[in-house]
Kinemage of the C-alpha trace (Angstrom):
@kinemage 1
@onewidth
@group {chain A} dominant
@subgroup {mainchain}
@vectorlist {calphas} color= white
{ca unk a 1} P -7.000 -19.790 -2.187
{ca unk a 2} L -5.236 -18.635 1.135
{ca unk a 3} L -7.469 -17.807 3.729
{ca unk a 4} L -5.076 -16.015 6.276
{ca unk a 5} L -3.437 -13.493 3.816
{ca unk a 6} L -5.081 -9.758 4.667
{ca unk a 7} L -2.401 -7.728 2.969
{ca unk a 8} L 0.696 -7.949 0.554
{ca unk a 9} L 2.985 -5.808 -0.919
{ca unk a 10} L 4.827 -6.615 -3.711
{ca unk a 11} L 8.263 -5.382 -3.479
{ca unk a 12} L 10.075 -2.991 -7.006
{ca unk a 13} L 11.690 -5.706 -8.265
{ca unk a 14} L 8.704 -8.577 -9.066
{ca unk a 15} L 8.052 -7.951 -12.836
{ca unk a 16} L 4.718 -9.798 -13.008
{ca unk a 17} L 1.498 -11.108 -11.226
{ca unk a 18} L 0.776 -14.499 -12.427
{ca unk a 19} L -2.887 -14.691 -13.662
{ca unk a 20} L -4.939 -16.585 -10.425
{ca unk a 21} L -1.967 -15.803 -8.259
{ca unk a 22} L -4.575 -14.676 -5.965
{ca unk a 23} L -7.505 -15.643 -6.606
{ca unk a 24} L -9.803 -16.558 -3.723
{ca unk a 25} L -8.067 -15.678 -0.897
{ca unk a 26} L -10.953 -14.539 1.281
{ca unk a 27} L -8.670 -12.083 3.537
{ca unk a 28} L -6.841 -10.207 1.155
{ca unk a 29} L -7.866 -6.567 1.821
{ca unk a 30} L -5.017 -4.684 0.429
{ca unk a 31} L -2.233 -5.340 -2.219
{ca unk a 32} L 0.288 -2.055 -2.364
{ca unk a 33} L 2.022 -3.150 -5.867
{ca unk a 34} L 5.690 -0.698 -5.404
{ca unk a 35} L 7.027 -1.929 -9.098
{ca unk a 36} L 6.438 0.707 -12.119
{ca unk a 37} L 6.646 -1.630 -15.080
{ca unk a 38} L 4.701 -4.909 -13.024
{ca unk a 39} L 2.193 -6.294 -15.123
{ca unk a 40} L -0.775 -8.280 -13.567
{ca unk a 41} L -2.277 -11.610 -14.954
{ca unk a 42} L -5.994 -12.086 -16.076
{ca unk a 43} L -7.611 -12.498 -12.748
{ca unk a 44} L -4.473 -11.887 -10.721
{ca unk a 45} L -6.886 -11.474 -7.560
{ca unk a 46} L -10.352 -11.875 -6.708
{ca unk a 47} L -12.803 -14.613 -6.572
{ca unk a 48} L -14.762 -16.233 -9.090
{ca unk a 49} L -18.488 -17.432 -9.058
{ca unk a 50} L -21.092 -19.552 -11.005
{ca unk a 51} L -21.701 -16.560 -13.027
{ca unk a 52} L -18.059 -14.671 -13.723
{ca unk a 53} L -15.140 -13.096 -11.328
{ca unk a 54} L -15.303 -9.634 -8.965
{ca unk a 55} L -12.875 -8.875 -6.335
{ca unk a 56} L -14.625 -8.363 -2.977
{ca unk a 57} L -16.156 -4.938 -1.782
{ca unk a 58} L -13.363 -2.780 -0.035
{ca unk a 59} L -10.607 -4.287 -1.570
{ca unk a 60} L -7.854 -1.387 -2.090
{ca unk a 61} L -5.162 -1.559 -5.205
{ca unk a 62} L -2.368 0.966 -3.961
{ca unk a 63} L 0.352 2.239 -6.689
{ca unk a 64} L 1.570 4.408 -9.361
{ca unk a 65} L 2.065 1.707 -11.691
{ca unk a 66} L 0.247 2.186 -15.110
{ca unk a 67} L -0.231 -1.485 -15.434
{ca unk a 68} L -2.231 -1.880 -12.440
{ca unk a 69} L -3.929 1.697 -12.972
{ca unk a 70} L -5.708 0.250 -15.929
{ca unk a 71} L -5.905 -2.785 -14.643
{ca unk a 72} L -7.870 -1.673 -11.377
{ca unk a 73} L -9.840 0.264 -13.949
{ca unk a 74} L -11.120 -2.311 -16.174
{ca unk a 75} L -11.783 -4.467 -13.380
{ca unk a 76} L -14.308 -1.911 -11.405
{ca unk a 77} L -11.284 -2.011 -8.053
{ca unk a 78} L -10.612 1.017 -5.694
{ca unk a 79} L -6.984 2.310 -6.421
{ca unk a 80} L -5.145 4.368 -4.568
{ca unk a 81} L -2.811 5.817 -6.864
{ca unk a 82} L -1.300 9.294 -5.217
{ca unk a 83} L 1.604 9.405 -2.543
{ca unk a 84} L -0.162 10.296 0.709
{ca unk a 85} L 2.757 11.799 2.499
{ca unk a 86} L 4.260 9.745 5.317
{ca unk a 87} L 2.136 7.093 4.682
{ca unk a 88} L 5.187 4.692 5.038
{ca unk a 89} L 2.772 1.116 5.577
{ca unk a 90} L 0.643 2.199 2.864
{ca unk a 91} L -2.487 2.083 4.030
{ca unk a 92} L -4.030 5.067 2.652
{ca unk a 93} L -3.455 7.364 5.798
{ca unk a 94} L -1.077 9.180 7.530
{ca unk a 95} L -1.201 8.061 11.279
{ca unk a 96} L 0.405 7.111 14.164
{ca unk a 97} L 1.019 3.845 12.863
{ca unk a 98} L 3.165 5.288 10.309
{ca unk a 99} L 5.017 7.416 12.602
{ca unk a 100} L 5.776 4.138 15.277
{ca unk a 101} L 7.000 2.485 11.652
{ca unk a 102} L 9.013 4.802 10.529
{ca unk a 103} L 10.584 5.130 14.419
{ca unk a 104} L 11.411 1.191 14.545
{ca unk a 105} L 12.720 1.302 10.700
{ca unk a 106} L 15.156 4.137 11.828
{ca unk a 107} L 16.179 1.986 15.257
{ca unk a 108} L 16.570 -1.103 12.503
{ca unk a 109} L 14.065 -3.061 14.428
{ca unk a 110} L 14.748 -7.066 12.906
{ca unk a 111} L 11.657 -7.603 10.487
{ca unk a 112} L 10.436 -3.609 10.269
{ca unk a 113} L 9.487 -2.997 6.692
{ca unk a 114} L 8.461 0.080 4.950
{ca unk a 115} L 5.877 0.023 2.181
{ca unk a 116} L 6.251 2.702 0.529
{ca unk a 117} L 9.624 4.470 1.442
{ca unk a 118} L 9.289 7.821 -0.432
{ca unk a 119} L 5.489 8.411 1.103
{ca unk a 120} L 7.745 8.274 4.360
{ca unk a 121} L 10.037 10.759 3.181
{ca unk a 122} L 8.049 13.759 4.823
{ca unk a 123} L 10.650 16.349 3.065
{ca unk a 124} L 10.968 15.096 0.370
{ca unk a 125} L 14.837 15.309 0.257
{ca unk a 126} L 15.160 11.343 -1.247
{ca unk a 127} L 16.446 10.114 2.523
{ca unk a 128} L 14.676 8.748 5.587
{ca unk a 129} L 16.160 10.006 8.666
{ca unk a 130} L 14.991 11.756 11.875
{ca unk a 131} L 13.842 14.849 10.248
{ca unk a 132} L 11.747 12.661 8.565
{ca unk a 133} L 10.407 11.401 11.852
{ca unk a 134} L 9.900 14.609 13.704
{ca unk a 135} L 8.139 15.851 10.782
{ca unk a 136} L 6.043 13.548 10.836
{ca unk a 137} L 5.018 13.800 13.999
{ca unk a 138} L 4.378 17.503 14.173
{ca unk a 139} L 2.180 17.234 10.939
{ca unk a 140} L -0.378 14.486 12.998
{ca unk a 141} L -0.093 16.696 16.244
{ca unk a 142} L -0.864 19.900 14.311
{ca unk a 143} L -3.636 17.941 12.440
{ca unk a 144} L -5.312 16.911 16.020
{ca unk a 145} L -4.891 20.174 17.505
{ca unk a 146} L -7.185 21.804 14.159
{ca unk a 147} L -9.682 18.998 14.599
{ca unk a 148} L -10.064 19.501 18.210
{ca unk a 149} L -10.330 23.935 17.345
């Protein structure tokens, strides 16, 4: 039943969402679930009503996890379930958000958090570093420069 909650990512290592764990919490937007064996409870998130339970219009599932596939599935939920490359705060888009991310998780910024690590791995070569970065950045500027042609 929070209120102030508007996204949450649940980190590899949680093995299960509790049934109700989130249940009516108006703000929840986005839940980016990183785990590949995580199962979810019966009505893990959501809201119920005098007539049955939905989760709210625009809420986004993100992962790869077959568990919540099927579970976004049988519960009619938008799921993102592809790696959007350098979409390190998994949001569904690469932007410049991603790229300032990325830049204070390299400086080790106190309290900088990446998402989804290997959508931040731009090449693909299993380690974050500058390359990484740069890449990144070229991609978006190239991506501008078409949209603008």
């Amino acid at each position: 039943g929070c209120r102030s909650i508007s996204k949450i990512v649940i980190p590899k290592s949680c093995q299960n969402i509790g049934e109700y764990a989130f249940l009516d919490c108006d703000s929840l937007n986005t839940l980016t679930l990183n785990g590949e064996h995580t199962t979810l409870g019966t009505k893990s998130f959501g809201y119920e009503y005098d007539n049955g339970y939905a989760v709210k219009d625009g809420f986004l599932l993100i992962s790869q996890n077959e568990n919540a596939i099927r579970y976004a599935e049988e519960n009619h939920i938008q799921i993102l379930s592809e790696i959007i490359s350098g979409d390190g705060n998994a949001d569904g888009v690469c932007n410049l958000a991603d790229v300032v991310l990325l830049q204070k998780w390299l400086l080790s910024v106190p309290d900088t958090q990446l998402a989804d690590w290997k959508a931040a791995d731009f090449n693909g070569d299993q380690t974050l570093n500058v390359f990484d970065l740069c890449q990144m950045r070229y991609n978006l500027l190239k991506q501008e420069e078409d949209s603008k042609q």
